[in-house]
N, C-alpha and C positions, 0 to 999 in steps of 0.2 A: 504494500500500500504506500501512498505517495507520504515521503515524509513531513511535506509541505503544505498537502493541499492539494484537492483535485477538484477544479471550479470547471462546470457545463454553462456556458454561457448559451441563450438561446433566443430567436424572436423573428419579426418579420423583417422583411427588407428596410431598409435604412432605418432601422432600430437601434443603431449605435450597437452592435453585436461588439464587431472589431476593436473600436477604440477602446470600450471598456474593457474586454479581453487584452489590451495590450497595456491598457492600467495595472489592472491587475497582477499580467504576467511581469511589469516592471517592478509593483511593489513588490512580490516574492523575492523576485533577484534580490534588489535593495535588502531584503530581510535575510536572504540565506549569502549571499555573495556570490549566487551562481550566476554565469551567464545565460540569456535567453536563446535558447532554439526557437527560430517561428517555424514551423512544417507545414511548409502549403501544400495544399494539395490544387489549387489551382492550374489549368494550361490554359494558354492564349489558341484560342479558336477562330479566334473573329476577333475586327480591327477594337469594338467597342470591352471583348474581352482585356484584349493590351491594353486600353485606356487604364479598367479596373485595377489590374494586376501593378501596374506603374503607379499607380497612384497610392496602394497600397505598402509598394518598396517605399517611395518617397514621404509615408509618415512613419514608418518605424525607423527607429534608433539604427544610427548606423554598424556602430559594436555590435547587434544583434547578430547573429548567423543564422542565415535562411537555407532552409534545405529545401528543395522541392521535389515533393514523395506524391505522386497523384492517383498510385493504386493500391502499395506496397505497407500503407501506416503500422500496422501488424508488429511484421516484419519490424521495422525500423526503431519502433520502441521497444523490442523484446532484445533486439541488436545493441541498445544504448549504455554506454557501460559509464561516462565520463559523467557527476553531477550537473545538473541543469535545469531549470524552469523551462518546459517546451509548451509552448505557444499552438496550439493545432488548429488551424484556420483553412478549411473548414468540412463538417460530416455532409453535407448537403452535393458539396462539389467532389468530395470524396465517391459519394453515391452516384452520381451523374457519372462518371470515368469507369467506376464498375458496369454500369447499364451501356453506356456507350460503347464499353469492350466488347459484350455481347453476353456479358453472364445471365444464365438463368436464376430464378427467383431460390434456386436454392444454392447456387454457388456463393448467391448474395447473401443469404443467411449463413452458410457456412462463413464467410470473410469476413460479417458484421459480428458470429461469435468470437472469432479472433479475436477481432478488434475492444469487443470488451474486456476479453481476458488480459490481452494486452495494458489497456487502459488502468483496471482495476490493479494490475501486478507493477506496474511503472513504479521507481522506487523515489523520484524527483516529484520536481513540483511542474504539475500539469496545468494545464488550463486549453479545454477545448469549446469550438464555437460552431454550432449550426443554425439553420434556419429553421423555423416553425412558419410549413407551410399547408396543414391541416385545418385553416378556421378559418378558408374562402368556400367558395362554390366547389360543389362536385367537378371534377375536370372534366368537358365534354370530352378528352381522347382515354384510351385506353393504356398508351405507356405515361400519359399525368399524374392517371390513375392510379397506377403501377409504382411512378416513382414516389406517388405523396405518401401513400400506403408504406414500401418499403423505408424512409426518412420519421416516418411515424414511429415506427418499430424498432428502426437502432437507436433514435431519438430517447424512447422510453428505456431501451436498455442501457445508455449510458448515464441516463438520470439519474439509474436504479444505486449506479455506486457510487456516485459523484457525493463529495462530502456538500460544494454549495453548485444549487442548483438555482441559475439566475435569470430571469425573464425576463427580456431587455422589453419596455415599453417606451417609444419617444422619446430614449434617450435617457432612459430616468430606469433604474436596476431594482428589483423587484426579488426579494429571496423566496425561492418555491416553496423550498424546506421550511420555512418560518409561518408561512398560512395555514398550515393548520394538519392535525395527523394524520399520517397513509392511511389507507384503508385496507 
C-alpha cells in the first residue's frame, strides 16, 4: 500500500481534474522529498489532441519527469523500484488506447484487474485522474456505450482502494469518502 497516499481524482471535462491532481501530487513530493513521475497515458491523434497534450507539458513543473505509458500502466508501476509521487493522468485515455487497440471487453477487464492490483500494491505516493462520464444521456452509439460502461467499472474499482476519493466539481474538490458511509 502506498506509503503516502493514494488520491482518485475524478469529474467531468474541464473540472479542474489535472490541476488539482498536480497540486496534490506536488504537495506529497514537498512532504516526502520525492520526485514527481507524471505517467501519461495520452497520444497525439489529431492536431486538437497536440494542442491538449502541449498545453498540459507547458503547466507542469519542469523537474517533473514525464513518462508516456499509453497501454502498459500495469506493467510500469509493478516495474517501479526508485521512491516517487506518480502522477497518473489519465484512466479515461488509458481506456480509449485499450479499445482503440482492439481489445475485447474481456481482455479489458483482465488489464483493468491488473491495473488495480497494481495501483493498490504501489509502495509510493500515487495520485490518479479520470473522467466521470456516466451522468449525460445514454450514448446513441454502441462502442459510447461500450466505452462509458467499461470507465464506469475501473472507475468504481479504483475508488474501491483509493484512501481519498475526490470529485472535482467546477473546480472546487469534493471528498467522496467524507459524504457519508459505503453501503
Amino acid at each position: 500500500m502506498c506509503v503516502v497516499g493514494y488520491s482518485f481524482i475524478l469529474g467531468g471535462a474541464r473540472s479542474g481534474k489535472s490541476r488539482y491532481a498536480e497540486e496534490r501530487a506536488s504537495l506529497l513530493a514537498e512532504q516526502t522529498s520525492w520526485p514527481v513521475v507524471y505517467l501519461a497515458t495520452g497520444t497525439v491523434t489529431d492536431s486538437e489532441m497536440q494542442i491538449r497534450i502541449a498545453a498540459h507539458q507547458h503547466n507542469r513543473p519542469a523537474h517533473w519527469t514525464t513518462i508516456e505509458e499509453p497501454v502498459d500502466v500495469a506493467q510500469w508501476l509493478d516495474q517501479r523500484q526508485a521512491p516517487a509521487v506518480v502522477l497518473l493522468d489519465c484512466l479515461s485515455l488509458l481506456l480509449n488506447n485499450w479499445m482503440y487497440a482492439g481489445l475485447t471487453d474481456e481482455a479489458i477487464a483482465h488489464r483493468s484487474d491488473a491495473l488495480g492490483r497494481a495501483l493498490e500494491a504501489f509502495r509510493y505516493g500515487l495520485v490518479v485522474v479520470s473522467n466521470e462520464v456516466g451522468q449525460g444521456i445514454v450514448p446513441e452509439y454502441a462502442l459510447a456505450r461500450r466505452y462509458r460502461d467499461a470507465l464506469g467499472r475501473l472507475n468504481q474499482q479504483v475508488a474501491r482502494t483509493a484512501e481519498h476519493v475526490i470529485w472535482m466539481v467546477a473546480g472546487r474538490p469534493v471528498d467522496v469518502r467524507k459524504l457519508g458511509p459505503e453501503w
